[in-house]
Structure formats: C-alpha cells, structure tokens
ChimeraX commands (.cxc) that place a marker at each C-alpha (Angstrom):
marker #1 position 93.16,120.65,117.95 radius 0.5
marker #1 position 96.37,122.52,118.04 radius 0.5
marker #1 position 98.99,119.98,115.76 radius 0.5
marker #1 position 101.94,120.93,118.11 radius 0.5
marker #1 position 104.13,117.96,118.93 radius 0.5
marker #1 position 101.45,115.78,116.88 radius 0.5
marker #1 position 102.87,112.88,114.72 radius 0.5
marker #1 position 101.74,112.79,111.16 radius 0.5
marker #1 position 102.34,110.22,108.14 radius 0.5
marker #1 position 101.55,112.07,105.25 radius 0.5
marker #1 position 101.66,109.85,101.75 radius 0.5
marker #1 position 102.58,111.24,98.19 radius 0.5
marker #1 position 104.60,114.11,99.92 radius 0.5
marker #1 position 107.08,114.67,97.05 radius 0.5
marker #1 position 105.17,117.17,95.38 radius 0.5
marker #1 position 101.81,118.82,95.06 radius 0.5
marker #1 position 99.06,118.53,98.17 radius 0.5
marker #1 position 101.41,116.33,100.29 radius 0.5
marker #1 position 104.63,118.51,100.00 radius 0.5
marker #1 position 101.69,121.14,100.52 radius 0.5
marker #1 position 100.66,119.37,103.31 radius 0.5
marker #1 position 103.73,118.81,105.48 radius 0.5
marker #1 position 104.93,122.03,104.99 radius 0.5
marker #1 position 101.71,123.35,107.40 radius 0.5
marker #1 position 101.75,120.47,109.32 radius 0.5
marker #1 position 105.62,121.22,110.17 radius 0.5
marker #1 position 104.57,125.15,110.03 radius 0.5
marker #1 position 102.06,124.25,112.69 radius 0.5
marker #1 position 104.48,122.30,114.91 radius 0.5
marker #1 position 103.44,118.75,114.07 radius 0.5
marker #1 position 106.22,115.69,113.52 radius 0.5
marker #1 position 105.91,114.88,109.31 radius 0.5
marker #1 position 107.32,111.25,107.74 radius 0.5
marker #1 position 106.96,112.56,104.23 radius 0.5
marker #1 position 106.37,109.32,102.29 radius 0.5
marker #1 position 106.78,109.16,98.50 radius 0.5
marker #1 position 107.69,106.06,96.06 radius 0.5
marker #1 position 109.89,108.69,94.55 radius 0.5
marker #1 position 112.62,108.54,97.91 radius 0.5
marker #1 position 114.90,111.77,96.45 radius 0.5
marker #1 position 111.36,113.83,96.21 radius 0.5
marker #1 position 110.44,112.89,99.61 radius 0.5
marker #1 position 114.10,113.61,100.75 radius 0.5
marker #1 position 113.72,117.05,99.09 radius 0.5
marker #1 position 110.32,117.41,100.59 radius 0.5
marker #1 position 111.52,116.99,103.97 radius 0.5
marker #1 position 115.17,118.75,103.66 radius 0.5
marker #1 position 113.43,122.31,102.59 radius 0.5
marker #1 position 111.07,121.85,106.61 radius 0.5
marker #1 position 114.26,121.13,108.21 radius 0.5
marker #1 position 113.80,119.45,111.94 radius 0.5
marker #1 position 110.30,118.86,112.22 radius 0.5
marker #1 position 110.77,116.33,109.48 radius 0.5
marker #1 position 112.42,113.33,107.79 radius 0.5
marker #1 position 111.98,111.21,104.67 radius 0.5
marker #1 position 110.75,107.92,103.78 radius 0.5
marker #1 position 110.50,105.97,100.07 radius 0.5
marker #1 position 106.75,104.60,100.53 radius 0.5
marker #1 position 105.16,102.72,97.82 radius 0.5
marker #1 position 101.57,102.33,99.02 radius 0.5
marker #1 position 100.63,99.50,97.24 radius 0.5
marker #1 position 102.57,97.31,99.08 radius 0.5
marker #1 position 100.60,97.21,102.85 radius 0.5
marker #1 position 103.45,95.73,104.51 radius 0.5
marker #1 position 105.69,98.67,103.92 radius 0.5
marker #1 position 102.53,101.16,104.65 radius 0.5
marker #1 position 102.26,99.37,108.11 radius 0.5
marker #1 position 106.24,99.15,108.85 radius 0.5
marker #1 position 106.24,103.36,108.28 radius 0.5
marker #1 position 102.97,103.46,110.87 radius 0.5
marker #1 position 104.84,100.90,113.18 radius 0.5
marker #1 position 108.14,102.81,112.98 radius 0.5
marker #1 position 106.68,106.01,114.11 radius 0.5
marker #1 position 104.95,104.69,116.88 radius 0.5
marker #1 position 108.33,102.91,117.85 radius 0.5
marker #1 position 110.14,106.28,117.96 radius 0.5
marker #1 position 107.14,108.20,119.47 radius 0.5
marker #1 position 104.76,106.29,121.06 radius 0.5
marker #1 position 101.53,107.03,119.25 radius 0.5
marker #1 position 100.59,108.18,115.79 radius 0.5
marker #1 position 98.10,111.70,115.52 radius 0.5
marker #1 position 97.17,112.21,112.14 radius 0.5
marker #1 position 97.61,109.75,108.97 radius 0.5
marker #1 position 97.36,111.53,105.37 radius 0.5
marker #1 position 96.37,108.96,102.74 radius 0.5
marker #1 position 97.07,111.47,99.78 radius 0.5
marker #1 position 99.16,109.53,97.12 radius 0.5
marker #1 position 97.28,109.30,94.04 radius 0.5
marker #1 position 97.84,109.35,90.33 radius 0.5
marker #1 position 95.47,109.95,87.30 radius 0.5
marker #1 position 95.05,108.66,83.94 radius 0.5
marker #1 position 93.07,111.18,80.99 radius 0.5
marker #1 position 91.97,109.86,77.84 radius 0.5
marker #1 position 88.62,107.99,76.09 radius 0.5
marker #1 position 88.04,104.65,78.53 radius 0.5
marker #1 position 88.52,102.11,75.74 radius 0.5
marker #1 position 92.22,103.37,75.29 radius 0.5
marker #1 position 93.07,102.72,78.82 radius 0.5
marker #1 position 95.01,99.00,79.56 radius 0.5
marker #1 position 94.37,96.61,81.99 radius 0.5
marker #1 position 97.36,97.42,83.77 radius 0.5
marker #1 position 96.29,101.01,83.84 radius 0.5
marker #1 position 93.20,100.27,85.54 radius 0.5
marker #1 position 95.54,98.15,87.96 radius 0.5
marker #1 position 97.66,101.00,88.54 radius 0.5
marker #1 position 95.56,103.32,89.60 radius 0.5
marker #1 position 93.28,101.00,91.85 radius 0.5
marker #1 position 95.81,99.84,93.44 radius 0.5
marker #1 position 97.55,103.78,94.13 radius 0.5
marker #1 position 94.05,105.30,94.68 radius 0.5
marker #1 position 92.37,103.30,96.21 radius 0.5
marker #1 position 94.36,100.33,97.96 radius 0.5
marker #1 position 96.71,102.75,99.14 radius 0.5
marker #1 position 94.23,104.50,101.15 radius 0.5
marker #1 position 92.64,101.01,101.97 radius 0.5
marker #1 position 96.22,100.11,102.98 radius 0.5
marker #1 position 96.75,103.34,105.13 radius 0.5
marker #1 position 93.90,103.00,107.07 radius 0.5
marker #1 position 94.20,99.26,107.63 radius 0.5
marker #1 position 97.40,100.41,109.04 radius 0.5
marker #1 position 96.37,103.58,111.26 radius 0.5
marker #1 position 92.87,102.79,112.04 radius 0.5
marker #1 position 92.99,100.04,114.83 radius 0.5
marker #1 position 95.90,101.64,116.35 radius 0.5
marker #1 position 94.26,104.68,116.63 radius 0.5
marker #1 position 91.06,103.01,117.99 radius 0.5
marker #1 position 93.43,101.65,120.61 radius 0.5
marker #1 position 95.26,105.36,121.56 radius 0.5
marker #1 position 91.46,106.39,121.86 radius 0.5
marker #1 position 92.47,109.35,119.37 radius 0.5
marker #1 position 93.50,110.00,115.95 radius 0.5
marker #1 position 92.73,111.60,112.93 radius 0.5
marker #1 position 92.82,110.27,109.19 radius 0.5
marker #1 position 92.71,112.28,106.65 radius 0.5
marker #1 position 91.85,110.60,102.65 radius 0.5
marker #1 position 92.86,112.95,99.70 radius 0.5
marker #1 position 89.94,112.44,97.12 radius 0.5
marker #1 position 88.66,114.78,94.52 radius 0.5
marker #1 position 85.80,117.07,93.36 radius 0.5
marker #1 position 86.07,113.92,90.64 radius 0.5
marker #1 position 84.51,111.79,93.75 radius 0.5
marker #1 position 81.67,113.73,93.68 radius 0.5
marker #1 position 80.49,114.49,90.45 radius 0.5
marker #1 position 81.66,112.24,87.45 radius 0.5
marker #1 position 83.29,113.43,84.46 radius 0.5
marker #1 position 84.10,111.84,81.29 radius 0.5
marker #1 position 87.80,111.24,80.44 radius 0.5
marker #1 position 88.82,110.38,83.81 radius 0.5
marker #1 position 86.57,107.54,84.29 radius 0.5
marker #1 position 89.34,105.51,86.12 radius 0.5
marker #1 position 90.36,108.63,88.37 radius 0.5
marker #1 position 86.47,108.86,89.01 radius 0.5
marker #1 position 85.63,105.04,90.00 radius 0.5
marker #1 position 88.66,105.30,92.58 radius 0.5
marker #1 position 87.87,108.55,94.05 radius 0.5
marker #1 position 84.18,107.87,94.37 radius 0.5
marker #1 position 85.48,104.68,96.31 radius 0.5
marker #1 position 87.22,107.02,98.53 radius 0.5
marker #1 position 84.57,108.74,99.32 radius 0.5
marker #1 position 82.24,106.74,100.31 radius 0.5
marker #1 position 85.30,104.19,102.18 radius 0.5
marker #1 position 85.89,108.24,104.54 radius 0.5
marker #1 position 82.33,108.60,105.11 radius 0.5
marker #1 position 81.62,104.89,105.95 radius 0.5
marker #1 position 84.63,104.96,108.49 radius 0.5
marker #1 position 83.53,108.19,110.10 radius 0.5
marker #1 position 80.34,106.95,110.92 radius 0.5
marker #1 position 82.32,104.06,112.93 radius 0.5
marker #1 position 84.93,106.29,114.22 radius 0.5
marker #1 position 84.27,109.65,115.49 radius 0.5
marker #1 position 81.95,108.12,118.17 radius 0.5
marker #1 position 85.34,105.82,119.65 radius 0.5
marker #1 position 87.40,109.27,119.11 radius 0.5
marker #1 position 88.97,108.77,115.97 radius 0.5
marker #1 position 88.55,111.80,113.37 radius 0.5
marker #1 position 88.15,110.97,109.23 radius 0.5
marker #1 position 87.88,113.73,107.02 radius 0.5
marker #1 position 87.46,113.43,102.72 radius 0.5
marker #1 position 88.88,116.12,101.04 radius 0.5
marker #1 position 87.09,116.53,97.54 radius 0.5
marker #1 position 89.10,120.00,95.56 radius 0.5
marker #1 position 88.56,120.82,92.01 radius 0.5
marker #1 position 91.60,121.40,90.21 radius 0.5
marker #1 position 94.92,122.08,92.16 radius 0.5
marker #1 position 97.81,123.34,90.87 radius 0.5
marker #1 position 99.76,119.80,90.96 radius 0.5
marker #1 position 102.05,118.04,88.40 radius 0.5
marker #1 position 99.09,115.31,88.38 radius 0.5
marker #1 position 97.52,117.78,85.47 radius 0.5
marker #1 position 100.89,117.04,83.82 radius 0.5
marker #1 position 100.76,113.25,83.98 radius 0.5
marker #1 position 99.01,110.16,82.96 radius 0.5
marker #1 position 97.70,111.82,79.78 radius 0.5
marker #1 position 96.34,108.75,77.07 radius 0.5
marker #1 position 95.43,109.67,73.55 radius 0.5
marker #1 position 95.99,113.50,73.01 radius 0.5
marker #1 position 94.45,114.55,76.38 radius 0.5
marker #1 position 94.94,117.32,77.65 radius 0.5
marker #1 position 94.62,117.43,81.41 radius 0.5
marker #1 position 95.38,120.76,82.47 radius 0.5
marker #1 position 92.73,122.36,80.09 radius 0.5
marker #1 position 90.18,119.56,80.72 radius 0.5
marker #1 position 90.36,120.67,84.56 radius 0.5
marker #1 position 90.69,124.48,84.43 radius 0.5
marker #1 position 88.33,124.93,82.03 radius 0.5
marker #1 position 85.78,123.32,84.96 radius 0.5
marker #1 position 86.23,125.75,87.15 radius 0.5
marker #1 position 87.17,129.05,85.68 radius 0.5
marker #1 position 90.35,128.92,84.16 radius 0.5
marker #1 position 92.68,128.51,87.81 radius 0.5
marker #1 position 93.89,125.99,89.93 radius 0.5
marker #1 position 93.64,126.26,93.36 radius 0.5
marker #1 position 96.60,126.98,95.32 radius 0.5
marker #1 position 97.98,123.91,97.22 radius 0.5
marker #1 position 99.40,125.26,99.88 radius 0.5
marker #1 position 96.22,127.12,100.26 radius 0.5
marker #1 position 94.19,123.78,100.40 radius 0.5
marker #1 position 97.06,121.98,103.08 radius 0.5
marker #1 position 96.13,125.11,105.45 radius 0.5
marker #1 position 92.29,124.16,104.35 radius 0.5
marker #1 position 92.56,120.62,105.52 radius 0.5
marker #1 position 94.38,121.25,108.91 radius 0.5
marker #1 position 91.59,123.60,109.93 radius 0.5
marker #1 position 88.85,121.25,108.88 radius 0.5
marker #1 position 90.87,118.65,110.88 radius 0.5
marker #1 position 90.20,121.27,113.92 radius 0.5
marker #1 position 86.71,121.30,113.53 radius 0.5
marker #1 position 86.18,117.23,112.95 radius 0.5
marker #1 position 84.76,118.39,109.56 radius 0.5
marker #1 position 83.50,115.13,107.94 radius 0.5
marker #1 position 84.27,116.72,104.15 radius 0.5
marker #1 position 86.25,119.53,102.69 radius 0.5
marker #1 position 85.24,120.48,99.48 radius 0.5
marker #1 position 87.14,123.79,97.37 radius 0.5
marker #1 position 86.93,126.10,96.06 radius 0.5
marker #1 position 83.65,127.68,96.70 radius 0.5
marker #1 position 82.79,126.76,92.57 radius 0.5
marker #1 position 83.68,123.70,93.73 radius 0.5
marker #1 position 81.22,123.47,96.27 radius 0.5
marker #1 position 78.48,124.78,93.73 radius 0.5
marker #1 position 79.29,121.71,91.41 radius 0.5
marker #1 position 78.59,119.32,94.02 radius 0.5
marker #1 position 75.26,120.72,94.35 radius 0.5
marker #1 position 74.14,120.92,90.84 radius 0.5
marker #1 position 75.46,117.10,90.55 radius 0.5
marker #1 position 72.95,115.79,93.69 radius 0.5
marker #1 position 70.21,117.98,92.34 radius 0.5
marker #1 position 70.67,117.49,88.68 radius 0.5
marker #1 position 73.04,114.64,88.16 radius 0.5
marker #1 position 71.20,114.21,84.55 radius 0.5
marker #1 position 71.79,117.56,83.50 radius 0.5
marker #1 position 74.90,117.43,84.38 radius 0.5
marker #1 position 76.03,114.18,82.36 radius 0.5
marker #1 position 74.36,116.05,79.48 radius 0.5
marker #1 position 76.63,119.00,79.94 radius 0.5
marker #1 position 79.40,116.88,80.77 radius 0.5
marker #1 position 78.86,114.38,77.15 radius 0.5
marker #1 position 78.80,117.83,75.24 radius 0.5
marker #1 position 82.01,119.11,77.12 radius 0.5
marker #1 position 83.88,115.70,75.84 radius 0.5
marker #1 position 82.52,116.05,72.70 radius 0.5
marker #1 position 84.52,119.84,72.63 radius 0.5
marker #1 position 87.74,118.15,74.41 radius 0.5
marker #1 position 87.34,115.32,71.68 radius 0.5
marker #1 position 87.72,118.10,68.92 radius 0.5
marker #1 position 90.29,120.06,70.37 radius 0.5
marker #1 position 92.57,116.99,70.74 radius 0.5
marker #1 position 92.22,116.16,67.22 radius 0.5
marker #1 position 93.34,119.41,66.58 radius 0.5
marker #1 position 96.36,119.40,69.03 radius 0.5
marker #1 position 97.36,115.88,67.12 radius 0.5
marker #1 position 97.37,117.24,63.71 radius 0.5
marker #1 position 99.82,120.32,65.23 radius 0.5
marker #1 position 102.43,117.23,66.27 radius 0.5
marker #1 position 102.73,115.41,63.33 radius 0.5
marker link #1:1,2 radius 0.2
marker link #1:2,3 radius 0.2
marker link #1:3,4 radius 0.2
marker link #1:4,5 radius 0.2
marker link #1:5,6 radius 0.2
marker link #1:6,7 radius 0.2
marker link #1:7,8 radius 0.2
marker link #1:8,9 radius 0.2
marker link #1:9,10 radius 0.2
marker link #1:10,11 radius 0.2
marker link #1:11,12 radius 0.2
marker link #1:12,13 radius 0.2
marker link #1:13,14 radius 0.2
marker link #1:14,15 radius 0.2
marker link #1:15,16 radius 0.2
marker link #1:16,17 radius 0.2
marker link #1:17,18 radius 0.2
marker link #1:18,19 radius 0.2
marker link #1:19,20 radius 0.2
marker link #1:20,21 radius 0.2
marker link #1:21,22 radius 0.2
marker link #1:22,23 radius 0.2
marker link #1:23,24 radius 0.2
marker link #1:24,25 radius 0.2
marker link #1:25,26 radius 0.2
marker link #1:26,27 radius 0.2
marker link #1:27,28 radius 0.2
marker link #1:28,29 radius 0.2
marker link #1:29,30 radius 0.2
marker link #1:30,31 radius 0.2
marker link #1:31,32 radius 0.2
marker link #1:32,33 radius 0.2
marker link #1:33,34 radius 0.2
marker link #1:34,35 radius 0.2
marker link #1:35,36 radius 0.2
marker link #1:36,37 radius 0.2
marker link #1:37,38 radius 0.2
marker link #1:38,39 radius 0.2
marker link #1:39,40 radius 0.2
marker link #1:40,41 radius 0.2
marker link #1:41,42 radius 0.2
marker link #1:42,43 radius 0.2
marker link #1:43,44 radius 0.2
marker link #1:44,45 radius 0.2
marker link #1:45,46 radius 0.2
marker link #1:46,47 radius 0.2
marker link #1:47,48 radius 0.2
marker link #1:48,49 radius 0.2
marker link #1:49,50 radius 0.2
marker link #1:50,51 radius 0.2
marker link #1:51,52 radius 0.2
marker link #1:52,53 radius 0.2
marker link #1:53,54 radius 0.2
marker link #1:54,55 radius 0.2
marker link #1:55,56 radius 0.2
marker link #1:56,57 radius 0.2
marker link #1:57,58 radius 0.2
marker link #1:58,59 radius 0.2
marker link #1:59,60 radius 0.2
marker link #1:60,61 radius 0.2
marker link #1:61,62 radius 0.2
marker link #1:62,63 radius 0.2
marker link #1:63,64 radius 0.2
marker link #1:64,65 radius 0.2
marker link #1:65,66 radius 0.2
marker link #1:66,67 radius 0.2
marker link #1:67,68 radius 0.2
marker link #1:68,69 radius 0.2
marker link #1:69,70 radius 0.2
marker link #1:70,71 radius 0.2
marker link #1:71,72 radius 0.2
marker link #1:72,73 radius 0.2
marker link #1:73,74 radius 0.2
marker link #1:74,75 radius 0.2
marker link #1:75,76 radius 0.2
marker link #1:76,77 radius 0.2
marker link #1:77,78 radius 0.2
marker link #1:78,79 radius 0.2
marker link #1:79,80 radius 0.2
marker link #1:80,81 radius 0.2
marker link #1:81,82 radius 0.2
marker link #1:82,83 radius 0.2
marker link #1:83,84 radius 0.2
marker link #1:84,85 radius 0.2
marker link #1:85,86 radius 0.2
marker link #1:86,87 radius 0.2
marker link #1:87,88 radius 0.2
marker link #1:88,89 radius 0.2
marker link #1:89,90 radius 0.2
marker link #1:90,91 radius 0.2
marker link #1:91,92 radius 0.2
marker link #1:92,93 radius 0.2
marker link #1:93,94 radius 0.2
marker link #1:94,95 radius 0.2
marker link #1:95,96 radius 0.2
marker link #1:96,97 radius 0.2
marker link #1:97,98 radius 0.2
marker link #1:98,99 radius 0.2
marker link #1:99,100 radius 0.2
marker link #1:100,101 radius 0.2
marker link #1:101,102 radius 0.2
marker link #1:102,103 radius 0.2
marker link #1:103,104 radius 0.2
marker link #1:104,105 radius 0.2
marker link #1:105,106 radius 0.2
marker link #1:106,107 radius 0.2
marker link #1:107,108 radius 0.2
marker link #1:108,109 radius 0.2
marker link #1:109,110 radius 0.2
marker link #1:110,111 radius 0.2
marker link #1:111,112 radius 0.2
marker link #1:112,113 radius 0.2
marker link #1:113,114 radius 0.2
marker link #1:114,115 radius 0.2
marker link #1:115,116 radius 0.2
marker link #1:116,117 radius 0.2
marker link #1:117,118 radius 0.2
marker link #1:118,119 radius 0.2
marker link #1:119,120 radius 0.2
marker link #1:120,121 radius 0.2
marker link #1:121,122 radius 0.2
marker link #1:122,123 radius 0.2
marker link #1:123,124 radius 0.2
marker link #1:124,125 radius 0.2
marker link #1:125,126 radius 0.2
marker link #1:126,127 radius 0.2
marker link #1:127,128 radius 0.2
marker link #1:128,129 radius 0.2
marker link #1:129,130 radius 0.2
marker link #1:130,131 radius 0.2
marker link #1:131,132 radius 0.2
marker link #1:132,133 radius 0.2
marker link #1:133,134 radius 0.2
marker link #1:134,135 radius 0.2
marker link #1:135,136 radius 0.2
marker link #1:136,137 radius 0.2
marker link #1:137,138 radius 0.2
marker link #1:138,139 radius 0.2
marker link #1:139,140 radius 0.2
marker link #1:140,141 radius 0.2
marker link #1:141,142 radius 0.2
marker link #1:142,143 radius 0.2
marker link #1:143,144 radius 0.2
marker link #1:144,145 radius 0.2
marker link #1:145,146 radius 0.2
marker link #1:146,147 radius 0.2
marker link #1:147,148 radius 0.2
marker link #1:148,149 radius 0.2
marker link #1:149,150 radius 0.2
marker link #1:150,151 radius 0.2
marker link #1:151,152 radius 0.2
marker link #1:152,153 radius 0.2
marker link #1:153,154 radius 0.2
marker link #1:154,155 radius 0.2
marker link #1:155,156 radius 0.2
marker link #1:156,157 radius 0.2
marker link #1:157,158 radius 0.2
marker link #1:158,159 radius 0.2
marker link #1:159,160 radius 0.2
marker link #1:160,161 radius 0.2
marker link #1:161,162 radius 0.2
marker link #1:162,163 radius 0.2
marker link #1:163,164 radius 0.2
marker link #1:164,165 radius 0.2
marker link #1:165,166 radius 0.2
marker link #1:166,167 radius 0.2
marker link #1:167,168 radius 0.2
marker link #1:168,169 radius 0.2
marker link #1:169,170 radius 0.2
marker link #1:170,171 radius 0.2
marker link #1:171,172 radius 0.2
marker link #1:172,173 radius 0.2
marker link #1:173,174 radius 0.2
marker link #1:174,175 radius 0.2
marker link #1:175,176 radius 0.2
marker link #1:176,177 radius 0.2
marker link #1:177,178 radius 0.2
marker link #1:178,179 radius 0.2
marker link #1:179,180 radius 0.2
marker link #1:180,181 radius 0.2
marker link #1:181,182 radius 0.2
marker link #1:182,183 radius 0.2
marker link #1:183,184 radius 0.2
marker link #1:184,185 radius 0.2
marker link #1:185,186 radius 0.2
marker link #1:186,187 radius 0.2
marker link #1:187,188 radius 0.2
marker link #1:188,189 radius 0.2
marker link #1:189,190 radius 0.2
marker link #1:190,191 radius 0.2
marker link #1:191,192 radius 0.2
marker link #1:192,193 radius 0.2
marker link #1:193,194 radius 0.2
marker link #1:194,195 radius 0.2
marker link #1:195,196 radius 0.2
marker link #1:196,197 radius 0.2
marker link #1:197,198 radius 0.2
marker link #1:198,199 radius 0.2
marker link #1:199,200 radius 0.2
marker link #1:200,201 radius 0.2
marker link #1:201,202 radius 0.2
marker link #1:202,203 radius 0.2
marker link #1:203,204 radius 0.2
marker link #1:204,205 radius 0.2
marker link #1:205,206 radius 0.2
marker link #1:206,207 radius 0.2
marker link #1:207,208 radius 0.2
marker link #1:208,209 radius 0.2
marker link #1:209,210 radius 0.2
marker link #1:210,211 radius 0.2
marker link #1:211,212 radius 0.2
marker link #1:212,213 radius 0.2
marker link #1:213,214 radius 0.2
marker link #1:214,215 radius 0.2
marker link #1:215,216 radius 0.2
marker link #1:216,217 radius 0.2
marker link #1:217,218 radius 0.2
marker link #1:218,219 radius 0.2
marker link #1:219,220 radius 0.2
marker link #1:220,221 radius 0.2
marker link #1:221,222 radius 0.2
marker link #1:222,223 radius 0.2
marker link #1:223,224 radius 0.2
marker link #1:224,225 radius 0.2
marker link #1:225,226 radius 0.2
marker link #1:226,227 radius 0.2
marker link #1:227,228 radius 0.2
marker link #1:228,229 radius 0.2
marker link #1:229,230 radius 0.2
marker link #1:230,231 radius 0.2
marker link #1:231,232 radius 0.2
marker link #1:232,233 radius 0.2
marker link #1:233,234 radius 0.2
marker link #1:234,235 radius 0.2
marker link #1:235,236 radius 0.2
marker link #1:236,237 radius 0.2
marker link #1:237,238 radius 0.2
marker link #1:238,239 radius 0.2
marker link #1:239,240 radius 0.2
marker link #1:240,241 radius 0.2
marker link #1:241,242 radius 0.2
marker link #1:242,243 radius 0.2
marker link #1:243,244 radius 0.2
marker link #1:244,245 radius 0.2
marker link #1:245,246 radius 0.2
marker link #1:246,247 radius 0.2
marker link #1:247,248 radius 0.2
marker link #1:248,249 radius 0.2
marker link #1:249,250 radius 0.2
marker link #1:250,251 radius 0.2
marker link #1:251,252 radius 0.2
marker link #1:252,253 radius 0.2
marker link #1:253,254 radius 0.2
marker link #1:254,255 radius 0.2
marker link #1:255,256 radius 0.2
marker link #1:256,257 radius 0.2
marker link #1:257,258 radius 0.2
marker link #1:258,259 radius 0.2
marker link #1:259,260 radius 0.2
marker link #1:260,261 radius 0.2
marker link #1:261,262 radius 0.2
marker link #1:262,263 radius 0.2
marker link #1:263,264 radius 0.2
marker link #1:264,265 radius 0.2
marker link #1:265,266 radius 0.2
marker link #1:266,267 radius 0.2
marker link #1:267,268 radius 0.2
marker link #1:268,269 radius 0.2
marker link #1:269,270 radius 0.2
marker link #1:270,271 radius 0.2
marker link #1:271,272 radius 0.2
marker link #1:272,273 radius 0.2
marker link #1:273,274 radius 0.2
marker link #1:274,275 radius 0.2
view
C-alpha cells in the first residue's frame, strides 16, 4: 500500500500513539482528521503537520459524532482509506478501589469507542470494496496483569473484536490490524493512577526499564498496514511475553501475583513519603 493521497481518521490524536500516528501518516502523504475529546490538543496535533491535516474535537463515546467525522470525510473526499480506533485511557490501582463509573469510563473509551469506530467505517468500507482499520490495543490484551484489571478486560475485548472482524473482512477487501505494544512512552503512564499506583514503574519495570518510542511504533503500524499484518506486537520483549503467556499462562499469573505483591509494598512506601 503506498498511503499517498489516502484518507485517514485517526482517534485520540492529541498526544501519544495518535499524534504519533498522524504525523507518519501525513509524513507518508496520507489526508489525517486528528480526532481528540481534548479539541485544542487535536488543533495542536494537526497545526505542527501543516496541510495534510486538520482538527476535529471527537468524543468517541458518543457514536453519532464518531459516524458524523466518518460521514464528513467521505463528503469532502469521496471515500475513507484507513480508520485508527486508538483513543484509550487507563485506570492503575487494586480492583476493589475502582468505582462504578470508572469501570463505565473506560468501557465505554476502550472499548465502545472502537465498537463505535468500526460500526462507523466498517460497512462503508465493505461498500468502497477497500479499507483498512486499524484498533490500538495493548501487550495488556494479551497477557493479563494485575492492577490494570479494567485496562485488561477492555483490551482483551479488543482483541479478540480485530481478530473476529478480520476473519470477515480481509476476504471482501477490507484490512484489520490489532496492535498489542508493551509500554510506550505516552502520558497514559501519567494518568488514571487509583490508590498510590504508580504506572510508569509498574510498566517499565515489565519490560526492561524503557518505553518504546511512539513515533517508532506509528512507523510500525503503517508498515504492518502494508503487509495486511493481522497483529503487531512490540517490542521484540514484547513479543517474548506473549509467548510465555500462551505457553505458561499459570506461571505467569504466579509471577505476575508476586510482582503486585512488590508494587503493593513499594506504594505503601511512596504513601508514607507524602504525608
């Protein structure tokens, strides 16, 4: 696929993977809407890739306005190419401290907003006869881990929604790729933390100590979109994780319960520091 003159949605673009992701997209000659809830991030997004694209507030929970963004771009160009359902958000802490509302939250972002962006995209795309959607999940969608157990039930979901689609699409020429990374260096480390968590240590310490560049990962995902790759998963740790978790998934929730047990202590400790 060469992404020149392609039209692309991508979702969560105001930072992280999806500002990651339309500046290749725009790099490689493709048309972005960088969607965010956050309009002045998306604006900023979009004002830094000058021409090749423009800004839209998007709040993907509401499937209305995901399918009034998908209808305006095929108004102004006639098709839509390549749909990015990548706007996510994750809560860290023990399960019972997390709300109702919290679990809400982040079905409804995670998950419904994917389920809302491909409601949107998919039967038009059936309809061009070509397409390409593309569903940001997590390394967290592959193997569970304690601590995020929301983050984990909604990008398992993912998962398994991509590679259910796939199976349906790619044979009427539609694409769907899953991208599953460890750790990126996002502000979602930064956020959502319940409790004394500590996200950015609870992830890095998974995988070596480093997030993985996200720029690095948007060039990742545009060249599995060239091969039709039905998952990306990175880094190459990464990719050794998933395999231990099908092989041993036992083992690994006994590593994983004496990992929480260490994060459990070293919260307690980063508590008593603050008061």
């Amino acid at each position: 696929m060469s992404f020149a003159g392609k039209q692309a949605i991508v979702t969560g673009a105001g930072s992280g993977i999806g500002a990651a992701l339309c500046r290749a997209l725009v790099g490689a000659g493709a048309h972005v809407v960088c969607t965010d809830i956050d309009g002045e991030a998306a604006e900023r997004t979009a004002a830094a890739l000058g021409g090749g694209a423009r800004a839209a507030r998007l709040d993907v929970t509401d499937a209305g306005a995901v399918q009034a963004v998908v209808n305006d771009v095929v108004d102004r160009a006639g098709r839509l190419d390549l749909m990015f359902n990548n706007a996510g958000i994750c809560w860290g802490g023990d399960t019972e401290l997390l709300t109702l509302d919290q679990w809400n939250a982040i079905i409804d972002i995670n998950l419904r907003g994917v389920v809302h962006g491909v409601a949107a995209a998919y039967p038009l795309m059936l309809r061009q006869g070509h397409g390409h959607i593309v569903n940001t999940a997590s390394m967290a969608g592959l193997a569970a881990a304690g601590q995020i157990t929301s983050y984990v039930t909604t990008k398992h979901a993912v998962v398994g929604l991509s590679m259910a689609l796939r199976s349906e699409a790619v044979p009427r020429g539609v694409g769907v790729l899953v991208v599953c990374p460890a750790a990126v260096e996002t502000p979602i480390l930064d956020k959502g933390a319940i409790g004394g968590f500590v996200g950015r240590d609870y992830f890095l310490q998974t995988q070596g100590g480093k997030p993985y560049d996200a720029d690095r990962l948007a060039q990742d995902i545009l060249r599995a979109v060239e091969k039709n790759k039905a998952i990306l998963v990175k880094p190459r740790i990464a990719r050794v994780q998933w395999l231990f978790a099908r092989m041993a998934p036992t083992l690994l929730n006994r590593m994983s319960m004496r990992f929480i047990e260490g994060q459990r202590a070293k919260q307690v400790e980063a508590r008593a520091k603050v008061l």
